[in-house]
DRENTORKOL-3810 file (N, C-alpha, C; in nm, 4 decimals):
REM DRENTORKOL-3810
@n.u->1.9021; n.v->0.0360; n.w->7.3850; ca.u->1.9082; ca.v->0.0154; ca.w->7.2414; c.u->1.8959; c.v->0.1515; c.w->7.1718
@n.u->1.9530; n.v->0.1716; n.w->7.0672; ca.u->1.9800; ca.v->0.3212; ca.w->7.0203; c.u->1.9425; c.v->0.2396; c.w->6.8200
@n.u->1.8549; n.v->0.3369; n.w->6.8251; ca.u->1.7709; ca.v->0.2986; ca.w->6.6999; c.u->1.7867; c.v->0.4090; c.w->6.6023
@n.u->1.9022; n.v->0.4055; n.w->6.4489; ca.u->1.9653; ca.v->0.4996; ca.w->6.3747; c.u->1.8029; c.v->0.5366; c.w->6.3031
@n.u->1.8447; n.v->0.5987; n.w->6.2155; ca.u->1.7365; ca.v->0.6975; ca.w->6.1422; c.u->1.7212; c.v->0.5741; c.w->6.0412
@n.u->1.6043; n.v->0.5551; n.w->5.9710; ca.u->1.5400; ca.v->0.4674; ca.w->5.9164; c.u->1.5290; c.v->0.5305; c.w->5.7421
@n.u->1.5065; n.v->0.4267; n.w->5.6971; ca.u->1.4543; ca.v->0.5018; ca.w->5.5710; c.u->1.3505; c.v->0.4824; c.w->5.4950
@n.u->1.2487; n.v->0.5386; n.w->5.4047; ca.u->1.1058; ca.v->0.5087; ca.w->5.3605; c.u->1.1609; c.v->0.5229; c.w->5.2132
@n.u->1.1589; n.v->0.4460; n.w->5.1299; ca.u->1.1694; ca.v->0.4851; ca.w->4.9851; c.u->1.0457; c.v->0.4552; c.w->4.8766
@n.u->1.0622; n.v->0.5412; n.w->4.7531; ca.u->0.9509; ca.v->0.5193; ca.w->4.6407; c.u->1.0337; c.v->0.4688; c.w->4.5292
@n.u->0.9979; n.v->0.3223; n.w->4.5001; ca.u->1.1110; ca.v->0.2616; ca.w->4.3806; c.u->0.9893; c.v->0.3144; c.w->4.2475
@n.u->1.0707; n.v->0.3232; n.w->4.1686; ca.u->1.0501; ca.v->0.2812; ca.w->4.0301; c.u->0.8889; c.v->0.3796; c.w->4.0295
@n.u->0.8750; n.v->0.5486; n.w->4.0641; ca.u->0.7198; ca.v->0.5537; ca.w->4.0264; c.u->0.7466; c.v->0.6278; c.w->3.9132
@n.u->0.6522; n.v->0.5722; n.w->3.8102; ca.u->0.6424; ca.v->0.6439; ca.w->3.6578; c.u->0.4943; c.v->0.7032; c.w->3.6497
@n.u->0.5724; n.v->0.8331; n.w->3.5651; ca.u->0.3997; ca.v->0.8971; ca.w->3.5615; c.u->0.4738; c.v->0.9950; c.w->3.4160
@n.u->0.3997; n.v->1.0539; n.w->3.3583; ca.u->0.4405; ca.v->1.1776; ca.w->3.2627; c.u->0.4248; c.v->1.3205; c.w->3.2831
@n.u->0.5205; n.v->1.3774; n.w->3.2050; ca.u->0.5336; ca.v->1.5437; ca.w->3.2473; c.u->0.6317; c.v->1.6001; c.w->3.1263
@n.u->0.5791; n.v->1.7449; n.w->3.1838; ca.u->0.6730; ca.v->1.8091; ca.w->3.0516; c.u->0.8080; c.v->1.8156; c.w->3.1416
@n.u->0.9190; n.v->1.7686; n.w->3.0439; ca.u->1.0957; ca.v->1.8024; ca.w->3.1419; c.u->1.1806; c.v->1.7636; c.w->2.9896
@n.u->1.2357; n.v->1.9117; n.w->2.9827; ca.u->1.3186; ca.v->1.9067; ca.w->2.8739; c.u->1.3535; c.v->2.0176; c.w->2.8206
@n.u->1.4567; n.v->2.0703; n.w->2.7398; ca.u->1.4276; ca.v->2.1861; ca.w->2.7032; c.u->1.4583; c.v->2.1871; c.w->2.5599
@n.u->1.4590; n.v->2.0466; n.w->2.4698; ca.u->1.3632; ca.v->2.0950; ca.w->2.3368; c.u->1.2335; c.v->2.1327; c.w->2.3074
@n.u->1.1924; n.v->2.1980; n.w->2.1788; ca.u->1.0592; ca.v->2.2618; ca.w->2.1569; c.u->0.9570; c.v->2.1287; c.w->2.1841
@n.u->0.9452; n.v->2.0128; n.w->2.1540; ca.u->0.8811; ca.v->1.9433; ca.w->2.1239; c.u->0.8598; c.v->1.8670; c.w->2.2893
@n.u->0.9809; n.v->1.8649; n.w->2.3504; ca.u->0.9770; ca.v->1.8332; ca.w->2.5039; c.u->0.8800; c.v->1.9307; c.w->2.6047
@n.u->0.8799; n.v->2.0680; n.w->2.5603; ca.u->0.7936; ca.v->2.1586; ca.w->2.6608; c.u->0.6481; c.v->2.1486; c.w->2.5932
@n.u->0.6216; n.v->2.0985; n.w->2.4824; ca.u->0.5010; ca.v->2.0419; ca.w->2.4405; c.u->0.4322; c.v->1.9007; c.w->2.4541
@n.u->0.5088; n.v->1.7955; n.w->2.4642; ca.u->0.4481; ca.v->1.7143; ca.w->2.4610; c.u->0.5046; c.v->1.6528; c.w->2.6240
@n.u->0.3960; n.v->1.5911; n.w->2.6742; ca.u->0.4560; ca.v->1.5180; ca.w->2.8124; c.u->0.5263; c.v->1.3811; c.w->2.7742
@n.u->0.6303; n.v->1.3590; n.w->2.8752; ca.u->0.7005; ca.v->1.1979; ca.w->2.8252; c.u->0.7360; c.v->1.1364; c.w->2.9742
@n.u->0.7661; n.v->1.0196; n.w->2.9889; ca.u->0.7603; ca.v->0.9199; ca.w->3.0760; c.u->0.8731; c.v->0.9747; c.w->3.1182
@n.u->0.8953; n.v->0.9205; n.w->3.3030; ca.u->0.9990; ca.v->0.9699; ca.w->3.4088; c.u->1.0111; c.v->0.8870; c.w->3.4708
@n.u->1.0921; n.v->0.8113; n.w->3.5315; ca.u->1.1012; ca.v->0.6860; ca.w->3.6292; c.u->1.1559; c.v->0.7833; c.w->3.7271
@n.u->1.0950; n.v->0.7628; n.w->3.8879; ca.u->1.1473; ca.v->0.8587; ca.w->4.0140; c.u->1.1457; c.v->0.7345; c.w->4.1470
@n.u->1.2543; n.v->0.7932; n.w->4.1856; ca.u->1.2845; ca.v->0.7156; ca.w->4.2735; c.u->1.3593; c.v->0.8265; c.w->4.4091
@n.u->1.3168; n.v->0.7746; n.w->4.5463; ca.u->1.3142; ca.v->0.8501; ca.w->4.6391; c.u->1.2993; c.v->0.8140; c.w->4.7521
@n.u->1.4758; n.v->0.8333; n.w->4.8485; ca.u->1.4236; ca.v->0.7810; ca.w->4.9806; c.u->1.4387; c.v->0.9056; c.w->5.0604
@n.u->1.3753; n.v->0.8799; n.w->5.2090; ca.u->1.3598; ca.v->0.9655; ca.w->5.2618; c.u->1.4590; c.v->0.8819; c.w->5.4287
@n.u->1.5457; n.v->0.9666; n.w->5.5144; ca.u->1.5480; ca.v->0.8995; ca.w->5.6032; c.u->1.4721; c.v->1.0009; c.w->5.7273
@n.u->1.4039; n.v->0.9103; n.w->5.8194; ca.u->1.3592; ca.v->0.9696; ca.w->5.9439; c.u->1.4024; c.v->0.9178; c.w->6.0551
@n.u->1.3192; n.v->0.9531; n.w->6.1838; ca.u->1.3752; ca.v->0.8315; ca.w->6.2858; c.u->1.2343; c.v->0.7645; c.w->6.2925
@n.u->1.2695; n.v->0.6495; n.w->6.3447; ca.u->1.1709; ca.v->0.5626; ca.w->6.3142; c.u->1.0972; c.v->0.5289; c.w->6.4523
@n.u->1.1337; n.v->0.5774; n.w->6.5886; ca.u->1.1197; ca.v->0.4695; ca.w->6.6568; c.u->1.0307; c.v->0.5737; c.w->6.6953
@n.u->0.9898; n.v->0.6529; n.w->6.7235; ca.u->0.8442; ca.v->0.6965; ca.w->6.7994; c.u->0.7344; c.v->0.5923; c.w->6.6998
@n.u->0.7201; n.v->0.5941; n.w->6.5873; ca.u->0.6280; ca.v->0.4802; ca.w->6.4941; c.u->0.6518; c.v->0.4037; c.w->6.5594
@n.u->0.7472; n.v->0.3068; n.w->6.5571; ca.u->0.7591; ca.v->0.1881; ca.w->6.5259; c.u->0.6794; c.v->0.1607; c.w->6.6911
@n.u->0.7573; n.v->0.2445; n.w->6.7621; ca.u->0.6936; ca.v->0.2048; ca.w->6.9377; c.u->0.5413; c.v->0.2349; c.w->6.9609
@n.u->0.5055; n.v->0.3657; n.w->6.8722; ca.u->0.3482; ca.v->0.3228; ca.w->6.8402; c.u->0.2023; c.v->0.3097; c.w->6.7676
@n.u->0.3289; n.v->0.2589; n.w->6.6789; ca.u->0.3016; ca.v->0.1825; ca.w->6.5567; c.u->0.1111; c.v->0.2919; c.w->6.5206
@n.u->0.2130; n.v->0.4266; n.w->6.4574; ca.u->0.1056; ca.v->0.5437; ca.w->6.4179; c.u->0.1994; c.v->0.5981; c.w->6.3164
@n.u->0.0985; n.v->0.6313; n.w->6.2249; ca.u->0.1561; ca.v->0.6962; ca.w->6.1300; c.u->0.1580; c.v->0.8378; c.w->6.1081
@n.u->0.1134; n.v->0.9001; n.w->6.2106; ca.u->0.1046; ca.v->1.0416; ca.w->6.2532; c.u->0.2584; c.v->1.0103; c.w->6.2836
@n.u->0.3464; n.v->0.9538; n.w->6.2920; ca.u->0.4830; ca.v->0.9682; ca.w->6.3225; c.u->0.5689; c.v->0.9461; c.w->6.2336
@n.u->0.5458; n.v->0.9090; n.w->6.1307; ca.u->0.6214; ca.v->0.8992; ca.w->6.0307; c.u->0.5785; c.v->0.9511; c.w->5.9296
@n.u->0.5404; n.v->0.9011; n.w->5.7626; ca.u->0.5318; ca.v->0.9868; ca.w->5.6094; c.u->0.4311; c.v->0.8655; c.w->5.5719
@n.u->0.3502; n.v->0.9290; n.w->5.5488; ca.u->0.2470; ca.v->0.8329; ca.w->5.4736; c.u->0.3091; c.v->0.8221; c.w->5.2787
@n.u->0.3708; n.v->0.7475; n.w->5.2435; ca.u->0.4215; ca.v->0.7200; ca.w->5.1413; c.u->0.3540; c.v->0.6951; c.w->5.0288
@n.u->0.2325; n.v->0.7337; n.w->5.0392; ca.u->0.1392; ca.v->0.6889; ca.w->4.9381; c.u->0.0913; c.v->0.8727; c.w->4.8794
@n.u->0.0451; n.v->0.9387; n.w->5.0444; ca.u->0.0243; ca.v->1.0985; ca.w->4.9757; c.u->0.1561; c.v->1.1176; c.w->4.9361
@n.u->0.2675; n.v->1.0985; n.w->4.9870; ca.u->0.4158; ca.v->1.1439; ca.w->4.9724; c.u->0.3866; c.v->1.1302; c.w->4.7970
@n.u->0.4025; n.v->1.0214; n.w->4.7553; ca.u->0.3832; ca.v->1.0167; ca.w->4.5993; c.u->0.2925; c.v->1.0853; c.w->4.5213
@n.u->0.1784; n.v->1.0867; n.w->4.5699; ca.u->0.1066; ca.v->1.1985; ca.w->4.4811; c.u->0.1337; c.v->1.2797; c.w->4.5083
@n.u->0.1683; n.v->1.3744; n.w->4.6162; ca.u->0.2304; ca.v->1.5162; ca.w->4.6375; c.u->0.3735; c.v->1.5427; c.w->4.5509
@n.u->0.4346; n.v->1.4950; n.w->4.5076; ca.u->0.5441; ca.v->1.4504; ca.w->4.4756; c.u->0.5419; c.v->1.4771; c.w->4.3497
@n.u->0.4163; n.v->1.3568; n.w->4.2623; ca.u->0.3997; ca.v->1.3559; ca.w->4.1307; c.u->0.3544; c.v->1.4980; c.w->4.0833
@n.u->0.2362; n.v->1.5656; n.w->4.1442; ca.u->0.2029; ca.v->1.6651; ca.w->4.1637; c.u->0.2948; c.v->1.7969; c.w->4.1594
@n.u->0.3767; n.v->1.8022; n.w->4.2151; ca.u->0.4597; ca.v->1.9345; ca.w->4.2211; c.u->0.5523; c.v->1.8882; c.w->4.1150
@n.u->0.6041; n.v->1.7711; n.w->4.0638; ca.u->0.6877; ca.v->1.7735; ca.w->3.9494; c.u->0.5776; c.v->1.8218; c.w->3.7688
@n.u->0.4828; n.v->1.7807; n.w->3.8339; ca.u->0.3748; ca.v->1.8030; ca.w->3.6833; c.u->0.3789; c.v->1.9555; c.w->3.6910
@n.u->0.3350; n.v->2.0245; n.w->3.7949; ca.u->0.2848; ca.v->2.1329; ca.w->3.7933; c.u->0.4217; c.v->2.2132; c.w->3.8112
@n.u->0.5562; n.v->2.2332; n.w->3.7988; ca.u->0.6637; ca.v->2.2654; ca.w->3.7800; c.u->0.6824; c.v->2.2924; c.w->3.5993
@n.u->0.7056; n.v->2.1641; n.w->3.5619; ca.u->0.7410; ca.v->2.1506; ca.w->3.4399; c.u->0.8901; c.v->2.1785; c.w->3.4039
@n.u->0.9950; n.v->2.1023; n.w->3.4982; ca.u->1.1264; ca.v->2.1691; ca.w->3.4782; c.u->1.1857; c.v->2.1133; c.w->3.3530
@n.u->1.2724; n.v->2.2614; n.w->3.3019; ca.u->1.3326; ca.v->2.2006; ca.w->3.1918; c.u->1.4479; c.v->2.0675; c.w->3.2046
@n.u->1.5509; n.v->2.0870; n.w->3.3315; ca.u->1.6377; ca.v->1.9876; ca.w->3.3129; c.u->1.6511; c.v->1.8905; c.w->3.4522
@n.u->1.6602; n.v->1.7692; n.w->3.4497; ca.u->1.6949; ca.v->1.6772; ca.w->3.4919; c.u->1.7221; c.v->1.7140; c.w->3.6066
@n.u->1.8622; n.v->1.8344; n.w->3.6517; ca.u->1.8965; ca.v->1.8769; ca.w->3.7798; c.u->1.8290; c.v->1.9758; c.w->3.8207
@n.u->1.7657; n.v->2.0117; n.w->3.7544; ca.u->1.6703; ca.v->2.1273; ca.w->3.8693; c.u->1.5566; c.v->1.9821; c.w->3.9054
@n.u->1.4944; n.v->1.9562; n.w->3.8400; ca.u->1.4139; ca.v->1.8360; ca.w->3.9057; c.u->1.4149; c.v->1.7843; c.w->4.0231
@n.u->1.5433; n.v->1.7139; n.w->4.0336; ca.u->1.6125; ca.v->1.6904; ca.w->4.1760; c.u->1.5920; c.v->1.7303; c.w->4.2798
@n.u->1.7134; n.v->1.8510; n.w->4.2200; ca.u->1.7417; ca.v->1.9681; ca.w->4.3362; c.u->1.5674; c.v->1.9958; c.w->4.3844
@n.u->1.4591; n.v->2.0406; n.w->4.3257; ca.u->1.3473; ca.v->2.0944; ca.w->4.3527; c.u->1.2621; c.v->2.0446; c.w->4.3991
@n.u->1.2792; n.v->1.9229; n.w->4.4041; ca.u->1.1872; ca.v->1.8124; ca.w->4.4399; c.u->1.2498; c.v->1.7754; c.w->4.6068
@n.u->1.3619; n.v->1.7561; n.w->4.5750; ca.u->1.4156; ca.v->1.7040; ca.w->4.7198; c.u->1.4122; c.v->1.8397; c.w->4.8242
@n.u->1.4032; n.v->1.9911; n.w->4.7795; ca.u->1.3985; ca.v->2.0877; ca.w->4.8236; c.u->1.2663; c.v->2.0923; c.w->4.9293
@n.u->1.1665; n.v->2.0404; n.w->4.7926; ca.u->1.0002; ca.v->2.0762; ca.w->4.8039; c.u->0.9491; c.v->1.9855; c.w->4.9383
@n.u->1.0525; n.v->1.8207; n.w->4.9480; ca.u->1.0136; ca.v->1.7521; ca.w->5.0358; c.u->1.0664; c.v->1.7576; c.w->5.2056
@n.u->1.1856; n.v->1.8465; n.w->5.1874; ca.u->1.2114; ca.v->1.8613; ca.w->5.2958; c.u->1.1390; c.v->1.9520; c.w->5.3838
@n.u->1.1098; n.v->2.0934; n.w->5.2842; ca.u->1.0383; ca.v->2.2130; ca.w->5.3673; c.u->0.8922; c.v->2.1267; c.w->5.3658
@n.u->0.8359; n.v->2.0331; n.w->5.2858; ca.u->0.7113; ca.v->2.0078; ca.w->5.3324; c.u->0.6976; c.v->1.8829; c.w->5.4112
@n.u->0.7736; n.v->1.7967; n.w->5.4667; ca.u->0.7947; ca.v->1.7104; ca.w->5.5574; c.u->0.8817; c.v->1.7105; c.w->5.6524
@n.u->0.8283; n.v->1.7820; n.w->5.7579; ca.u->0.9184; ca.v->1.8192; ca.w->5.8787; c.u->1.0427; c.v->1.6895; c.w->5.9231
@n.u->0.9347; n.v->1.5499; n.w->5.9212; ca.u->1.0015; ca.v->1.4679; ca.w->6.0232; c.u->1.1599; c.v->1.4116; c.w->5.9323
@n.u->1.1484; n.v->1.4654; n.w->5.7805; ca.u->1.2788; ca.v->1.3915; ca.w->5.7182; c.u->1.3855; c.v->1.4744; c.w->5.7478
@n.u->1.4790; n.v->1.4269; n.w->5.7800; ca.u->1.6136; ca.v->1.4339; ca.w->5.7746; c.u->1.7129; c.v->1.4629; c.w->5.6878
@n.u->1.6864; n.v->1.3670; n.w->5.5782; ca.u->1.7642; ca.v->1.3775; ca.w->5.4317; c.u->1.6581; c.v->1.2927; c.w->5.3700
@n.u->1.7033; n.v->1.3507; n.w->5.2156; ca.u->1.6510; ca.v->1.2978; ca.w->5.1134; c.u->1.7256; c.v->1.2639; c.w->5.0016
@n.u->1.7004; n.v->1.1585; n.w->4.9232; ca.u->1.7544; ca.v->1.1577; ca.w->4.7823; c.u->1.6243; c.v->1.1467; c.w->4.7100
@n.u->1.6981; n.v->1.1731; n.w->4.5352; ca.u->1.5746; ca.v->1.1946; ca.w->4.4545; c.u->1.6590; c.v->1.1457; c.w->4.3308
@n.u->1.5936; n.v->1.0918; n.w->4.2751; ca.u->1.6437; ca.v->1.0494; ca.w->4.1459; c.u->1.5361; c.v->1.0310; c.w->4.0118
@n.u->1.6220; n.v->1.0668; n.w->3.9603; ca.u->1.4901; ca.v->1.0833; ca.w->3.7993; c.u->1.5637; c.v->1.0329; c.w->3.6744
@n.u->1.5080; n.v->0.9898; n.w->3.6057; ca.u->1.4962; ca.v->0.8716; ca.w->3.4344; c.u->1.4218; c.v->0.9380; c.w->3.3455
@n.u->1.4867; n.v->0.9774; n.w->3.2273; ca.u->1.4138; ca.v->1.0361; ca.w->3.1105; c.u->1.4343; c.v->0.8559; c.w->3.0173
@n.u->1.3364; n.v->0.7537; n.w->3.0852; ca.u->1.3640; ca.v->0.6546; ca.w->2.9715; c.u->1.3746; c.v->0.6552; c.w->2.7934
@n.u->1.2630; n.v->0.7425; n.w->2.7732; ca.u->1.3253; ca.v->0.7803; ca.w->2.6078; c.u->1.3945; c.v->0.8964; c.w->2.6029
@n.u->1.4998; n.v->0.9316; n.w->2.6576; ca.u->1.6139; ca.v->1.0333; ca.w->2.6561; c.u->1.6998; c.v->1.0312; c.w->2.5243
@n.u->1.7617; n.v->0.8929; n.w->2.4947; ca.u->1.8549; ca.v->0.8583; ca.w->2.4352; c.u->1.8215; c.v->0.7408; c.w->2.4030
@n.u->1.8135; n.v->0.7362; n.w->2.2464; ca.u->1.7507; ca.v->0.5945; ca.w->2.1722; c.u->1.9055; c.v->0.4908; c.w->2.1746
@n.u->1.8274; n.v->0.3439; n.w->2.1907; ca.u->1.9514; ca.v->0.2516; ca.w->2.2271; c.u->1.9992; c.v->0.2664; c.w->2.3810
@n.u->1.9482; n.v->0.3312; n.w->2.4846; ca.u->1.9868; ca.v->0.3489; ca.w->2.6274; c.u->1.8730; c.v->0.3514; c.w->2.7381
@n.u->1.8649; n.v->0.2770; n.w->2.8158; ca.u->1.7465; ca.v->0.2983; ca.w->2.9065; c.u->1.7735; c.v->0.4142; c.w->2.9397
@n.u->1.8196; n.v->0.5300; n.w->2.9311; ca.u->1.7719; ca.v->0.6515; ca.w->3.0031; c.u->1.8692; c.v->0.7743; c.w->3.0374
@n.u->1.8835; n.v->0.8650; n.w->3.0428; ca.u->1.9377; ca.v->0.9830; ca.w->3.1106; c.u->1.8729; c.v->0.9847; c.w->3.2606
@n.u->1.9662; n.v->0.9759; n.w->3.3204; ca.u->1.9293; ca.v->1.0125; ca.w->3.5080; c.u->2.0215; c.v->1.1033; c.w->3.5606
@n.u->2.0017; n.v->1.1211; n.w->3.6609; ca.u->1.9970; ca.v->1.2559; ca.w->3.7653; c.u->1.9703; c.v->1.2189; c.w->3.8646
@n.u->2.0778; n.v->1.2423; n.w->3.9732; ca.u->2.0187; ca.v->1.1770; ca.w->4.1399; c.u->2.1220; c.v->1.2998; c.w->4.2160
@n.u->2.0053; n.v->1.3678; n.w->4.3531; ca.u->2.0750; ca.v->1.4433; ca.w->4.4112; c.u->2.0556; c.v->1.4027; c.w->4.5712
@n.u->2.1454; n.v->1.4072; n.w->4.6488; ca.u->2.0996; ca.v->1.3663; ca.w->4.7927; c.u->2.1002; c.v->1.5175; c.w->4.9065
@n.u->2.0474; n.v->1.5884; n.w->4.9958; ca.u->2.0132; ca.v->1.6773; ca.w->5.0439; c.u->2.0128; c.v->1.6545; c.w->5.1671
@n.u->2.0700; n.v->1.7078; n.w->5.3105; ca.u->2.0404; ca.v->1.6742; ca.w->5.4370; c.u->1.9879; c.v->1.8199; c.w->5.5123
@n.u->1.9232; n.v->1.8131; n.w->5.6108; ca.u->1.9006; ca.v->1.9208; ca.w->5.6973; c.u->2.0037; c.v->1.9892; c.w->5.7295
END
């Protein structure tokens, strides 16, 4: 049995940050919807069933939230790009990543301005 690369994703995490590059955007923090999968291989876990073998998805998110706060990028695509950058050099076992980001009050009358970039080894 030949077991493809798996994937771990983060739906829908909202948190606030400065990302924008009006005056009032690098001042005030505003809401981000992020979303993010990661693929690995799965089967050393799954066979023993340890998470020393895979991404603990819970630090993954605060590490995550963390380097986007403490960034503060002005636009949408550096976000991405920097984030999916940040997760590859700091999580050996992924493979590829996507990253996607939501400025929900971007544009009044529209759920949102997004940005999604995908990245492989």
């Amino acid at each position: 049995m030949v077991i493809d690369a798996g994937k771990i994703s983060l739906k829908d995490l909202q948190f606030n940050c400065i990302i924008g590059t009006l005056p009032y955007e690098r001042e005030n923090e505003q809401p981000v919807v992020l979303n993010l999968s990661i693929w690995l291989d799965f089967a050393q876990a799954a066979r023993n069933e340890d998470l020393a073998h895979s991404i603990d998805y819970a630090q993954l998110a605060e590490d995550v939230q963390q380097f986007i706060r403490m960034s503060q990028f002005q636009l949408e695509e550096t976000l991405v790009v920097e984030t999916a950058k940040h997760i590859l050099n700091n999580y050996p076992k992924a493979m590829m990543v996507e990253v996607s980001v939501r400025k929900p009050n971007a544009i009044p009358g529209c759920a949102g301005a997004e940005s999604t970039i995908r990245i492989r080894r």
